[in-house]
C-alpha positions, 0 to 999 in steps of 0.5 A: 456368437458367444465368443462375439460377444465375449471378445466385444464386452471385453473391447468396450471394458478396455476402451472405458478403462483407458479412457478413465486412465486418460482423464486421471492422467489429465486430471492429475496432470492439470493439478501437478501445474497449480501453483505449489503452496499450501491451503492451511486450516479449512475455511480460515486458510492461512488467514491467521499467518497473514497477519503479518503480510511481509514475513507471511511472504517472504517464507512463502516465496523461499518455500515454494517459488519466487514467481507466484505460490498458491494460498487460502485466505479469507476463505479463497483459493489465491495465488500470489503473483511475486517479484517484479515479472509478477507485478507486470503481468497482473498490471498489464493484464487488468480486464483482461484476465483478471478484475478488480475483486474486494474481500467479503468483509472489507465490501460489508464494511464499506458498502450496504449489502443490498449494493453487490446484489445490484447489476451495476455493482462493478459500475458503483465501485469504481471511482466516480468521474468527479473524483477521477477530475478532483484527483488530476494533476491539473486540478490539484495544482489549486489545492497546493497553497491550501495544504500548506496553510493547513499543514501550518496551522495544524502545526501551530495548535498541536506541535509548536506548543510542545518544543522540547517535548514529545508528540505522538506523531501517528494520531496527529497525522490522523487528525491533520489528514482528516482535517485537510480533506474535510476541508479540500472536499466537503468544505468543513472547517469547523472542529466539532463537525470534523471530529464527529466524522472522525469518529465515523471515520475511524470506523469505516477506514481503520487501518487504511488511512495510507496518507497518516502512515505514510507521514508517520513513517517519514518523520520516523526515518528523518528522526533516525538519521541525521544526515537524511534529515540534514538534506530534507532541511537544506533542501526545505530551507531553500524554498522557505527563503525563496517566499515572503513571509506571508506566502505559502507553497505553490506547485512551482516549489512541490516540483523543486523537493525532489530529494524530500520526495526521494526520502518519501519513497524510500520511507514508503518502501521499506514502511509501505502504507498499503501492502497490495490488493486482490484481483479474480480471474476472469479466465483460465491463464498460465504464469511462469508454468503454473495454472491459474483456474479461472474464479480463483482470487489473486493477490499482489503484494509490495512485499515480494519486490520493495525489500528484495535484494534482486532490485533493492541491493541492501535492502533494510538500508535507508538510501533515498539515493535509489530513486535518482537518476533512472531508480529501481527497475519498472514494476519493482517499486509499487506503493501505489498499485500500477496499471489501470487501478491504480491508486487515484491519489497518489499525486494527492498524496505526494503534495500532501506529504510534502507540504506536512514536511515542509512544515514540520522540518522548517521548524523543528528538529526530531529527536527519536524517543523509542528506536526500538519501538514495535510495528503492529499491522492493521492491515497497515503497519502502525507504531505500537505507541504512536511514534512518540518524537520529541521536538527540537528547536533549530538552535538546540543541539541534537544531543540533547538528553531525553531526560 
């Protein structure tokens, strides 16, 4: 009987310990399959690295993997999804397995606290139906001849006066931006009024005004390279003779700028306003062999694909010709998100632009003042001292000294 025993406790001691051995096997297995990369620092992450989104991961995607690699920022386990195969399968994938998720701090910003402790939250996030109706091409139609006129007029106070001069092209585009959707959605027209929200405005949206970098940057590039700005004018010039005097643009001419917009997209690819968004998992996945835990925060960034030589051949060159015809490969090209959150702007955006270009080109030539000027990121990137441009009339050479 003793010997029974003996023989049973040993058996129950074998079974317990090949089970332990089994589930570390599995364990550990489960864990081998995470995305490789590192977590940095406890709690901060690599959230100090990130302050520089582009260079933070191109070394990531040659260190660990050009598909996705995991992270810790903003206290979160993260992976981030890369490359155009990465960008397709989060956007095909929304509310699906993974959702929309806003980081702590930027949800303490823009909303009361007391709003993410309601049931609704998702529901009061999304965008509302008015907005979703504003923002539809159909309606925005109306909205072409009111840009145009606002674009002009803010050209008048603040450029014309200063030919031969120089303008600091991001903070004024800051202030048209403002004054056109003050106008276009709260029907304020009055300076004072506007520049009281501006300053609430700078507080709440800092660094997320996409629409002000994306015209600083385009004026950038059409000061740097004559012959990009030669067919922005040529094209601009054609529309200008087409109108009376007194008339100003309408859908039908937006339609006809399709190489400005060319150079829109090939300004916004190499300087793109916004860098990406977040997402969370809403269910345990697997991506290019790599285990994505369900609750873990993923992040997608432009960075991974809009300088890539896989989809953009010589990269750092500026070529609006890359858009033409069929254009980059699906998903490779995304300043404005892609699937269902999709930025809900992007047309406003696209008429804005371009009618800012049209008033600005048709008037001026753009002569750069500091080529080597430094880009800071706050989250987007921003000329350090303004874009400072110096303004040309059409007669003028362009060779003309800085003096």
């Amino acid at each position: 009987m003793d010997i029974f025993f003996s023989y049973l406790f040993y058996f129950i001691l074998f079974s317990i310990s090949l089970a332990i051995i089994l589930l570390a096997s599995r364990l550990k297995s489960s864990i081998s399959k995470l995305p490789p990369g590192r977590k940095g620092w406890p709690v901060i992450g690599e959230s100090l690295e990130y302050g520089n989104p582009e260079r933070f991961i191109n070394e990531r995607m040659k260190k660990y993997s050009p598909d996705v690699f995991q992270t810790s920022l903003m206290g979160e386990n993260m992976a981030v999804m890369c490359g155009a195969s990465g960008n397709k399968f989060l956007f095909s994938n929304e509310d699906k397995l993974v959702s929309s998720w806003w980081p702590s701090m930027m949800k303490k910003i823009l909303y009361p606290p007391s709003l993410f402790n309601e049931p609704s939250t998702g529901d009061l996030m999304k965008p509302s139906i008015v907005l979703c109706e504003l923002l539809k091409p159909e309606a925005l139609k109306q909205y072409v001849g009111m840009m145009d006129m606002m674009a002009s007029k803010h050209i008048d106070m603040y450029w014309t006066s200063n030919i031969n001069k120089e303008v600091k092209v991001y903070p004024l585009s800051k202030k048209h931006t403002l004054a056109l959707s003050c106008r276009l959605f709260l029907n304020i027209e009055d300076p004072e009024c506007v520049a009281k929200i501006s300053d609430g405005f700078d507080r709440i949206m800092a660094g997320h005004e996409t629409v002000s970098t994306a015209i600083t940057f385009v004026l950038k590039y059409l000061a740097e390279f004559p012959d990009v700005y030669d067919g922005g004018f040529k094209e601009q010039m054609e529309i200008k003779k087409s109108k009376g005097s007194e008339e100003f643009l309408n859908w039908n001419d937006i339609q006809k700028m399709k190489y400005s917009w060319n150079v829109v997209k090939e300004s916004m690819r190499l300087s793109p306003p916004s860098h990406g968004s977040f997402r969370e998992t809403i269910a345990d996945f697997t991506y290019a062999g790599f285990t994505i835990p369900k609750g873990w925060k993923i992040h997608w960034s432009v960075y991974s694909t809009h300088k890539n030589p896989k989809y953009f051949p010589d990269p750092e060159k500026f070529d609006p010709s890359r858009f033409e015809g069929k254009g980059p490969p699906p998903y490779a090209f995304v300043p404005f998100g892609g699937g269902p959150h999709m930025c809900l702007g992007k047309e406003y955006a696209r008429l804005e632009i371009l009618a800012f270009i049209y008033n600005v080109v048709t008037r001026f030539k753009l002569k750069t003042v500091n080529p080597n000027e430094k880009i800071k990121y706050d989250p987007s990137p921003t000329p350090k001292n303004g874009l400072p441009i110096r303004l040309l009339p059409h007669q003028m050479l362009i060779d003309l000294p800085l003096g």
